[in-house]
Structure formats: structure tokens, C-alpha cells
N, C-alpha and C positions, 0 to 999 in steps of 0.2 A: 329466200322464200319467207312469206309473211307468213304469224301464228295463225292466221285463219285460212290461207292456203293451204297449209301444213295438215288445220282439222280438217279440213273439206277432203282433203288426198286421205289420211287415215278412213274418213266415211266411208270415200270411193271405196277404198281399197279391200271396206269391212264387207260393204254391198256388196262389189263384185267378186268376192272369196266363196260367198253364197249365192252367188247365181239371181240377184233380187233384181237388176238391171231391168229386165222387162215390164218389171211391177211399179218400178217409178220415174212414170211419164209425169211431164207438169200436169196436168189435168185427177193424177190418183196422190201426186205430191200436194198439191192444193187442198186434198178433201182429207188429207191425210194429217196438216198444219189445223185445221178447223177444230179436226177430233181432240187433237190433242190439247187445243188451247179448252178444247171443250169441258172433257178434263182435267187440265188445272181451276178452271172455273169452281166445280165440283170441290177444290178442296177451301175452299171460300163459301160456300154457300151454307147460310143459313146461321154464322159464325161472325163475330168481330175478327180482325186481323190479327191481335196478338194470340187468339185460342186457335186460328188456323195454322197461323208458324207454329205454334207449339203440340197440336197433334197432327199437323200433319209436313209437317218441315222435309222429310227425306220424300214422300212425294211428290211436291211441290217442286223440290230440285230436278227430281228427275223426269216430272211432264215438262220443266221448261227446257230441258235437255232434248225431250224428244222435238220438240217445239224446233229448236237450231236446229236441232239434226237434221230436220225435214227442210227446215229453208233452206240450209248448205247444201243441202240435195239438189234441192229447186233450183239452186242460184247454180250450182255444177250444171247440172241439164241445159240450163237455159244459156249458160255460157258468161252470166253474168258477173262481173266486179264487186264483191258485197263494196271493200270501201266505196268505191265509187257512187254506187249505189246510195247508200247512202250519207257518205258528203255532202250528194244532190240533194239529198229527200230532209236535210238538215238544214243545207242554203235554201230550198223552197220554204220549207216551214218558218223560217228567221223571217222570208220576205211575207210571209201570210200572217203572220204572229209577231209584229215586230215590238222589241223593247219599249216599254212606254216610261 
């Protein structure tokens, strides 16, 4: 079993211990990745990078934690391969963006 299998089953395992299963369809897990990146935006704003690491460093870990969470959510529901996924979305980009 791959380390991101592994987290995605821990996720599962945490969501369905809590009965959340209902609550994260792709469509509330989509809006749910948005908020969150929303807030991490928030600990950026208005600040240079080195004054946002340093006041705000432990949240910033943990909106991008919620961040994964919610993809490995999305990508469990949807059935989807994160590697695979993307591998693809890294071979697409090399051929859209190629080396110069």
C-alpha cells in the first residue's frame, strides 16, 4: 500500500468513525477545498512572505492540511488514482510548458 493510500484510508476511516459520509459528496467536497484554500490565502494577505511564515506558520500548515484532506476525500469518492492523476497533469503540463 502506497503512503497516500495509507492517508486517504486513515481519512476514510476518521470520516466514517463520525458518520460525515453523507456530507462529503464531490460537489460539498469541491466547495469545501475552495474555503479552505480561501483561507490559507488569508494568512498572506496584506503581509510579505517571510512576516506570514512567521506569524502565522502553524496555520498555514494546517489550512494546507485541510486543503489535502479534502482532495483525498474528493479523489476517494470519485474513485480516483491521485498518482495517476497526477503524473498525467505533470506529463500534460511538460507538453503545454515545455523546457526552453
Amino acid at each position: 500500500m502506497s503512503d497516500i493510500q495509507h492517508l486517504m484510508n486513515k481519512i476514510d476511516e476518521f470520516r466514517d468513525a463520525r458518520n460525515w459520509r453523507p456530507h462529503h459528496n464531490p460537489k460539498d467536497l469541491a466547495i469545501s477545498i475552495s474555503i479552505e484554500a480561501a483561507e490559507l490565502l488569508e494568512d498572506f494577505q496584506w503581509v510579505n512572505n517571510e512576516t506570514a511564515l512567521k506569524e502565522n506558520e502553524e496555520n498555514i500548515k494546517e489550512e494546507i492540511a485541510d486543503i489535502l484532506i479534502y482532495s483525498l476525500t474528493l479523489c476517494s469518492e470519485l474513485g480516483l488514482d491521485v498518482k495517476e492523476i497526477i503524473e498525467e497533469k505533470i506529463e500534460k503540463n511538460g507538453r503545454k510548458y515545455p523546457v526552453r
